[in-house]
C-alpha positions in Angstrom: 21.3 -32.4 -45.6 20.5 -36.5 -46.6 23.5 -38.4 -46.4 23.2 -41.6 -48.6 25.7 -44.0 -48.3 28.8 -41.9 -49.6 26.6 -38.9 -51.2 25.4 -36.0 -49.5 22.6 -34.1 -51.0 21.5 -30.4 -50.2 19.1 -28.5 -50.8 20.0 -24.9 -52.7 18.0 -22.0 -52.3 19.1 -19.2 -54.8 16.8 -15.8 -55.2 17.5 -13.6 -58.6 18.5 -10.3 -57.7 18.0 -8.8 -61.8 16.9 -10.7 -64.6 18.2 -14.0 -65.6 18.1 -15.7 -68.9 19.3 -18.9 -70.1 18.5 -19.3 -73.4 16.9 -22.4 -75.4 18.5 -21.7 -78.6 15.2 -20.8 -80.3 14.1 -17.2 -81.5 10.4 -15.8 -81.9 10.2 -13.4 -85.0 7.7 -10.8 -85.4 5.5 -13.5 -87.2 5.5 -15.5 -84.7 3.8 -14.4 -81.5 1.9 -11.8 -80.5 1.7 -8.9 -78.8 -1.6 -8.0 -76.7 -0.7 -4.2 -75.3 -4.0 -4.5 -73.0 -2.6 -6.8 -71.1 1.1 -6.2 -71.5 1.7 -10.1 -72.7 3.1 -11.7 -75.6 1.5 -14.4 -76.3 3.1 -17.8 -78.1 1.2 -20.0 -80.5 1.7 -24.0 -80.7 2.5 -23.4 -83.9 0.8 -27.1 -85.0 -2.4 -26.1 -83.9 -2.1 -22.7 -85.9 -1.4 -24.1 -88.7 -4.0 -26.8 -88.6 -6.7 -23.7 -87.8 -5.6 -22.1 -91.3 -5.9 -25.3 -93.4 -9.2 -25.9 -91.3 -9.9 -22.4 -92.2 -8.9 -22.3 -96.1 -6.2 -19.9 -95.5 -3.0 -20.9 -97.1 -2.8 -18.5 -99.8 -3.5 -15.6 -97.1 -1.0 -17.3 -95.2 1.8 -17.6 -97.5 1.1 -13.9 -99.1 1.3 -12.3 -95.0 4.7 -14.7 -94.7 6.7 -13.9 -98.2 5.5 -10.1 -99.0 4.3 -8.3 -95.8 7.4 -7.3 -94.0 5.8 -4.8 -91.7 3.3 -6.9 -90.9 2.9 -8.9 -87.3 1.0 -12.1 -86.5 -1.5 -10.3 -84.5 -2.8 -8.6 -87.9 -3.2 -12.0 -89.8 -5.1 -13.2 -86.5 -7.4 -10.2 -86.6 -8.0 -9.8 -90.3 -8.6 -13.6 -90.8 -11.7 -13.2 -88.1 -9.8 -15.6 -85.9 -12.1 -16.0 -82.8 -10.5 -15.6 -78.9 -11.4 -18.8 -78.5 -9.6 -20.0 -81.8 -6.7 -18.4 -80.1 -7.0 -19.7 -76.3 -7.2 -23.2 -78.1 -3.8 -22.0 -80.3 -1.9 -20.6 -77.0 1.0 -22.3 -75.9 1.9 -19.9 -73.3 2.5 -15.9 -72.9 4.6 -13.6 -70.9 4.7 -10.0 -69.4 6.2 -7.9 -71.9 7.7 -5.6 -68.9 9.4 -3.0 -70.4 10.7 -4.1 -73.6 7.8 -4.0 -76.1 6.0 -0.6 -76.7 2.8 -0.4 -78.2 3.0 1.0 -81.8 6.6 0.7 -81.8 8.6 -2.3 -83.9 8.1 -5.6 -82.8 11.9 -7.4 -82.7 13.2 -10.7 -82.2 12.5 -12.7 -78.7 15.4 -15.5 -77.6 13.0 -17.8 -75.9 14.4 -19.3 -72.1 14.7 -22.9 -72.0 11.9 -25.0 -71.0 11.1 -28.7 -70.3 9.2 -31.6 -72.1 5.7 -29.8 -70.5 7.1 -26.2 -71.7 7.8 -25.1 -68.4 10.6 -22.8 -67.8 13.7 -24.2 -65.7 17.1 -22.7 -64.7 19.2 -26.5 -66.3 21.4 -27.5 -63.5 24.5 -27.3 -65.3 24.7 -23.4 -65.2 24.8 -23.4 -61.9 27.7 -26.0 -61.8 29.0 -23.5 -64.1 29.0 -20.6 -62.0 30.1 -22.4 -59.1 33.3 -24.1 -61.4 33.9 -20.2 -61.8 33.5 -19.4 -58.0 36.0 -22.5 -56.9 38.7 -21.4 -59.2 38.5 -18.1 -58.1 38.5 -19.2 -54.6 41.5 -21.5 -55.3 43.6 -18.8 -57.9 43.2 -16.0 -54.7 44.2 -18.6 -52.2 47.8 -19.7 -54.4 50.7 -18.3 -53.3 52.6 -19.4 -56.5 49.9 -18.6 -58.9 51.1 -19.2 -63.0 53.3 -15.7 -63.8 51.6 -13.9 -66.4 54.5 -15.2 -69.1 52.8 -18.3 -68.1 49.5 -17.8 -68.8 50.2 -16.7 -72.2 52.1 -19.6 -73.1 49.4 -22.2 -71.4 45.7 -22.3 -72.5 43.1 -22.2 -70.2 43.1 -26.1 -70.4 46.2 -26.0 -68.6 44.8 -23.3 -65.8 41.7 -25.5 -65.3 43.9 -28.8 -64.7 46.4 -27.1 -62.5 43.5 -26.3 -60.2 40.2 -28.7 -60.3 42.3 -31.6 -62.2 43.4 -33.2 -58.7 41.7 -36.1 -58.3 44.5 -38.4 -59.7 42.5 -40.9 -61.2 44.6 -41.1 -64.7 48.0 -39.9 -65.6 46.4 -37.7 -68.3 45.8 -34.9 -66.0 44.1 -32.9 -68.6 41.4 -35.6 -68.5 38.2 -34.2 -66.9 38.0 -38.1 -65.1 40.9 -36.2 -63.0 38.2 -33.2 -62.1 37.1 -32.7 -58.4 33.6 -31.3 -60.5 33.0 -34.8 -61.1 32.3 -35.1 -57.5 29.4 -32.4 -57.6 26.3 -32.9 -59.2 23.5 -30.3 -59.4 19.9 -30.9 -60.8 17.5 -28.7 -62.9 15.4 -26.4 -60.8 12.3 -26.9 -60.1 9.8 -25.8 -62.7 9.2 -21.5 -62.5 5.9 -20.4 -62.1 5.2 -18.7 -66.0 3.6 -16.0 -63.9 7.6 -15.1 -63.0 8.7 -14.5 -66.4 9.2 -11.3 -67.8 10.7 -10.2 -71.3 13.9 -7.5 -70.9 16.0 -5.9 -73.1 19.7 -5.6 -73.5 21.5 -2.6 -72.6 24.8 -1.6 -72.5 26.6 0.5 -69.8 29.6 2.2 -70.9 32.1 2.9 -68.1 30.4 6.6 -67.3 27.0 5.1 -66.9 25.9 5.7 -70.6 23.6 3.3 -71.8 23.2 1.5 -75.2 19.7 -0.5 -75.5 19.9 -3.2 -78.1 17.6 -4.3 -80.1 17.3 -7.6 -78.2 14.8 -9.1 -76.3 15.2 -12.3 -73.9 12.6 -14.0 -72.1 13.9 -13.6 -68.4 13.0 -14.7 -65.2 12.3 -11.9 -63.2 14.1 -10.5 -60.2 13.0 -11.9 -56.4 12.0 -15.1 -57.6 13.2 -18.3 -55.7 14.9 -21.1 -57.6 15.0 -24.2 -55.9 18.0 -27.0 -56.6 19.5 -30.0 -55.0 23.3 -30.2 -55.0 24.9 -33.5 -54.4 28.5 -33.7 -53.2 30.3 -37.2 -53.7 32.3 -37.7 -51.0 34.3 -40.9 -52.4 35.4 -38.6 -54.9 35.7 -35.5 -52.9 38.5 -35.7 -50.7 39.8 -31.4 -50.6 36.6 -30.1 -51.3 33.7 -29.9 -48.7 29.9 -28.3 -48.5 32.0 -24.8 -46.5 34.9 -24.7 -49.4 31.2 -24.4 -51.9 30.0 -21.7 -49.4 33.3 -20.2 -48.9 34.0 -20.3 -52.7 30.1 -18.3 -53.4 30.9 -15.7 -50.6 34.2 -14.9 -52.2 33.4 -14.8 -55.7 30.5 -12.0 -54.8 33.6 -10.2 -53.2 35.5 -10.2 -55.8 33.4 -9.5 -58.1 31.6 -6.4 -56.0 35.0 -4.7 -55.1 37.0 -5.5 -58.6 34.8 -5.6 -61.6 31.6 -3.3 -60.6 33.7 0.0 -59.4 35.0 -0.1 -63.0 31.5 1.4 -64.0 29.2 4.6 -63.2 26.1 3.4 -62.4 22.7 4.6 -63.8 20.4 6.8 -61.1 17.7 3.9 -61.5 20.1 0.9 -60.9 19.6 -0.9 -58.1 22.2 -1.3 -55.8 23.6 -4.8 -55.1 26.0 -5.4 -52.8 26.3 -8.9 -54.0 27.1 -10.7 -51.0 27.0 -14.2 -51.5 25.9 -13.9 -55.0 26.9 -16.3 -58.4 26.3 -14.3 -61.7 24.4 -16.8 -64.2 23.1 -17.4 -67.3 23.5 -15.8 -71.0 24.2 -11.7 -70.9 26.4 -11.8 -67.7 29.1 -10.7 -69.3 32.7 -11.7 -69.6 34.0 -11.0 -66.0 31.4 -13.2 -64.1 33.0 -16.5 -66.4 36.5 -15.7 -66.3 39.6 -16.4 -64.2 42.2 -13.6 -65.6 41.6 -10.8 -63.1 42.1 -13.3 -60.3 45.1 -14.6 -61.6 46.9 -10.8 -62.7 45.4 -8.9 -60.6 42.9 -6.0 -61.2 45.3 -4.5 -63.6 47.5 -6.7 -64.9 44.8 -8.0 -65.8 43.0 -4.7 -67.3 46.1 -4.8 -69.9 45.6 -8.7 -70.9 42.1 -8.5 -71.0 42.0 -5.5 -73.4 44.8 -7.1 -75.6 42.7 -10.1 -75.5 39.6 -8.4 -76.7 41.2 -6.4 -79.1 42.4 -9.0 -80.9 38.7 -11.0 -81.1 37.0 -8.1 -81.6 38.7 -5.5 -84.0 35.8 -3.3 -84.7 34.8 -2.4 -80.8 37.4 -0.3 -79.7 39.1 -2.3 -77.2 42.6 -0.9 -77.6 40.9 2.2 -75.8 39.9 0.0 -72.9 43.1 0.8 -70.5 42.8 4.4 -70.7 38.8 3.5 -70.0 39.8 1.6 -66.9 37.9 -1.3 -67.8 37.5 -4.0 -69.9 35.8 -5.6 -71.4 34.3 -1.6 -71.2 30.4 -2.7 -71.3 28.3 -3.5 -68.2 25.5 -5.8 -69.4 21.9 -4.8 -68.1 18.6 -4.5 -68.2 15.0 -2.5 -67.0 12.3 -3.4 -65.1 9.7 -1.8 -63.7 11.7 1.5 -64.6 14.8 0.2 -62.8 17.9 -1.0 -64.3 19.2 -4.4 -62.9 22.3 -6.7 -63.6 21.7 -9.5 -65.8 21.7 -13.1 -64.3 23.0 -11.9 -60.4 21.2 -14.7 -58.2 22.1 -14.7 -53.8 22.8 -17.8 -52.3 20.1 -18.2 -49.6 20.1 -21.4 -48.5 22.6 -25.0 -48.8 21.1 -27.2 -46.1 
């Protein structure tokens, strides 16, 4: 730990224990990359340069036909009929990722979400999913600890506004409590992680576990960084702002989140025989594909199944068509475990231990 005047920066050691994504909000089609099954890498064009290699080339007309009227076609069969060289395609390569298990040779290219990246296209976990995660862990931490928690009346007549001021709105700073001036989050900051290494990405799939271990692969693919790698952060606690919460509530608040998460939500489901077995111990779940448990604050606040019953009302109600009036009987709900394979075992999405706040 650095103190600096009244700011205390950490450093923050987290280790992905499945695959995490975070997306950037832009999608790959089957046009637009390609897949090289010798090597087991897709590989993504600057698309610029491409384009400048088929005007340099004449190839427009080619171009437009393989674009409007060749549905089955892929990007690696423009490249090769066109007589683009390797080196024509080194000099067009932006970057390329292990395919892992979710492309096949001769089987369907589909859609990739791209992970985010920074101004020199290098993937980053953004700082502000793990505040996030840790927002979740705190409230969790503080809901368990209340001893005249909201009723559940309550919490149907408040919105989850209202939960988040009662909680993390503290600081007093305005009379508008619902202001988020008022939030003890203001007092931690967290920074982007360093840049990952592209030689730890990997592309995964989404499946769904139902609650007797039945899985439901969908056609999805997300650019993931892969389990075991080390993502480096510095977290910044302001202590002029911070007057309740200190660096062991944070550790406190990780350790029992991975708790509650490990002995309420998980037991719910029948694991796979090729899952891997995480005990999640001081673990924060991140990222897009987590799931609906690992963001919210109902369990903690009704109980495992209290909360079962508003959960299931809840998602019956957004989502009509999935069955979630059957979720109760199911014993859990939502009733779909979100996860993934790799290397021919199946892994949590976005599960990341805690190693290290120094």
């Amino acid at each position: 730990m650095i103190q600096k005047g009244h700011l205390k920066v950490y450093d923050m050691l987290l280790e992905t224990k499945g695959p995490l994504f975070i997306g950037s909000g832009r999608r790959y089609t089957k046009k637009e990359y390609c897949f090289d099954p010798s090597t087991k890498k897709a590989i993504f064009l600057d698309m610029e340069k491409f384009m400048n290699k088929v005007v340099e080339y004449g190839l427009m007309d080619q171009y437009e036909h393989f674009m409007l009227f060749r549905d089955s076609a892929y990007l690696h069969d423009f490249i090769r009929e066109c007589g683009f060289s390797d080196a024509d395609l080194e000099k067009m390569k932006l970057y390329e990722t292990y395919v892992g298990d979710a492309l096949v040779e001769n089987r369907s290219l589909m859609e990739i979400q791209e992970f985010v990246h920074d101004a020199q296209n290098r993937p980053y976990v953004p700082g502000s999913s793990l505040k996030g995660a840790l927002r979740t862990a705190l409230l969790i931490k503080m809901i368990l600890q209340d001893q005249d928690k909201p009723t559940v009346t309550s919490i149907r007549r408040h919105d989850a506004d209202s939960i988040e001021t009662r909680y993390l709105h503290t600081l007093g700073l305005t009379q508008k409590t619902r202001n988020a001036v008022n939030s003890v989050m203001r007092g931690i900051m967290i920074s982007d992680s360093l840049p990952i290494d592209r030689s730890d990405m990997v592309l995964t799939r989404k499946d769904d576990l139902s609650v007797s271990g039945v899985r439901k692969s969908i056609n999805m693919i997300r650019e993931s960084v892969k389990p075991g790698v080390k993502l480096h952060f510095k977290l910044t606690l302001d202590t002029s702002v911070l007057k309740a919460i200190d660096i062991d509530d944070i550790r406190d608040a990780i350790s029992q989140f991975g708790r509650f998460y490990r002995e309420t939500y998980i037991p719910m489901f029948r694991l796979p025989q090729n899952a891997v077995q995480e005990d999640f111990s001081d673990c924060l779940v991140l990222g897009g594909g987590s799931g609906y448990f690992a963001k919210n604050i109902i369990y903690p606040l009704c109980g495992k199944q209290e909360g079962l019953r508003l959960v299931s009302e809840f998602m019956t109600q957004t989502f009509r068509n999935h069955k979630h009036h059957e979720d109760v009987k199911l014993g859990a709900s939502p009733h779909r475990l979100k996860h993934t394979n790799y290397h021919g075992h199946s892994y949590h999405f976005g599960v990341c231990k805690v190693l290290e706040i120094s």
